[in-house]
C-alpha positions in Angstrom: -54.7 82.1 -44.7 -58.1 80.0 -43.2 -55.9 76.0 -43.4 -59.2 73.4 -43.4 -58.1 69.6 -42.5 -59.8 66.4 -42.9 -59.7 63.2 -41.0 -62.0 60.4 -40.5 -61.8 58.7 -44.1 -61.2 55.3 -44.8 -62.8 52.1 -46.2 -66.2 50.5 -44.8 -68.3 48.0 -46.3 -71.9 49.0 -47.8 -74.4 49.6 -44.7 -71.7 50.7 -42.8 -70.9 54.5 -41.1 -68.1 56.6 -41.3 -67.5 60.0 -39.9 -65.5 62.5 -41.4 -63.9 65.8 -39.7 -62.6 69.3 -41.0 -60.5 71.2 -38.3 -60.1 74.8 -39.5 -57.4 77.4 -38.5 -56.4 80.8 -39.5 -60.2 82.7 -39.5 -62.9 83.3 -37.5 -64.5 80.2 -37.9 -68.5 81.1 -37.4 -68.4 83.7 -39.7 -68.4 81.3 -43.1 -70.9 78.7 -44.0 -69.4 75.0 -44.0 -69.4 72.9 -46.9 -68.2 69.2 -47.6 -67.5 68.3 -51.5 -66.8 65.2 -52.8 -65.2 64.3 -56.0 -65.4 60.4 -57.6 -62.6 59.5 -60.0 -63.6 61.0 -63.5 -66.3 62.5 -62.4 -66.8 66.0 -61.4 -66.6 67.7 -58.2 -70.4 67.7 -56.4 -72.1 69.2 -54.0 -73.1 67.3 -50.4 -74.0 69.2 -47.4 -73.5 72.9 -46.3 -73.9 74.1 -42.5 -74.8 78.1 -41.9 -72.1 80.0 -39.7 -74.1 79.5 -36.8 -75.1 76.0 -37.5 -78.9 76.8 -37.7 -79.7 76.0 -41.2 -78.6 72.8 -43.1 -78.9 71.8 -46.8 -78.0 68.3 -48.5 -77.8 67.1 -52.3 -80.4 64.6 -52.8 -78.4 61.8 -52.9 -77.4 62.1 -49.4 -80.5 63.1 -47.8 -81.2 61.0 -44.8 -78.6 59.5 -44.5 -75.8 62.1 -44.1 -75.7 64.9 -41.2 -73.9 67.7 -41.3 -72.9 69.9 -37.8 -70.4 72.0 -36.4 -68.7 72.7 -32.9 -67.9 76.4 -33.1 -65.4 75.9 -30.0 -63.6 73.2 -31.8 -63.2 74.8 -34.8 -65.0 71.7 -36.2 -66.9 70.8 -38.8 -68.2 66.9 -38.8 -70.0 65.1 -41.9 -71.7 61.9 -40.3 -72.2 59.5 -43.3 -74.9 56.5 -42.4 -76.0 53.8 -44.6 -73.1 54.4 -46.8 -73.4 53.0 -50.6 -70.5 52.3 -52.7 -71.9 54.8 -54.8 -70.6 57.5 -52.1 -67.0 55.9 -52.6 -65.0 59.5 -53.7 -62.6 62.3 -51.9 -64.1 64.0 -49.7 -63.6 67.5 -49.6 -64.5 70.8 -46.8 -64.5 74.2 -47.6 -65.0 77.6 -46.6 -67.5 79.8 -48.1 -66.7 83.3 -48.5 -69.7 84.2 -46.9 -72.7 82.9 -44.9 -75.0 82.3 -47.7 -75.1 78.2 -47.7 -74.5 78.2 -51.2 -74.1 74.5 -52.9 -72.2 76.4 -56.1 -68.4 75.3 -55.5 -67.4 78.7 -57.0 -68.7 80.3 -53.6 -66.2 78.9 -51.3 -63.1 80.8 -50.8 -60.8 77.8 -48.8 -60.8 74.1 -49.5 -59.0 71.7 -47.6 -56.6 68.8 -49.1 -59.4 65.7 -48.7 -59.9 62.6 -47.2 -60.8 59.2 -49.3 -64.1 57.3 -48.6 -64.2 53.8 -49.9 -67.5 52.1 -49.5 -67.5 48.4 -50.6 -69.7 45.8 -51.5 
């Protein structure tokens, strides 16, 4: 099975940067799109950022847009978030995933693998 890890999380103050990785195992890694998810307590799962297989086409939930960049390093198996400006308003679990195809889709029902998240704390 496709194992997704992420690293990077932690606690920064509003204004600050933080830059979260997903190292994935287990499938060929520029076949899927890449997603990053991010979950605040009670609140629902939401979408943030998806990168196509080949890294050529990006797509961001308006809340991030701006100020978060999404890539990937094929080679590395990697798939980065950078998160800029950071608001405490992005303070959730952070969350990559594997779609189970190349679409870019920001539905949380089209990825296949999810790995076990990171926490963002953004203060004030």
């Amino acid at each position: 099975q496709v194992q997704l890890v992420e690293s990077g999380g932690g606690l920064v103050q509003a204004g600050g940067s933080l830059r979260l990785s997903c190292a994935a195992s287990g499938r060929t890694f520029s076949s899927s799109a890449m997603g990053w998810f991010r979950q605040a307590p009670g609140k629902e799962r939401e979408f943030v950022a998806v990168i196509s297989g080949s890294g050529g086409t990006t797509y961001y939930a308006d809340s991030v847009k701006g100020r978060f960049t999404i890539s990937r390093d094929n080679a590395k198996n990697t798939v980065y978030l950078q998160m800029n400006s950071l608001k405490p308003e992005d303070t959730a679990v952070y969350y990559c995933a594997a779609e189970s195809g190349n679409f870019c889709s920001y539905y949380q029902g089209d990825y296949e693998y999810w790995g076990q998240g990171t926490q963002v704390t953004v203060s004030s």
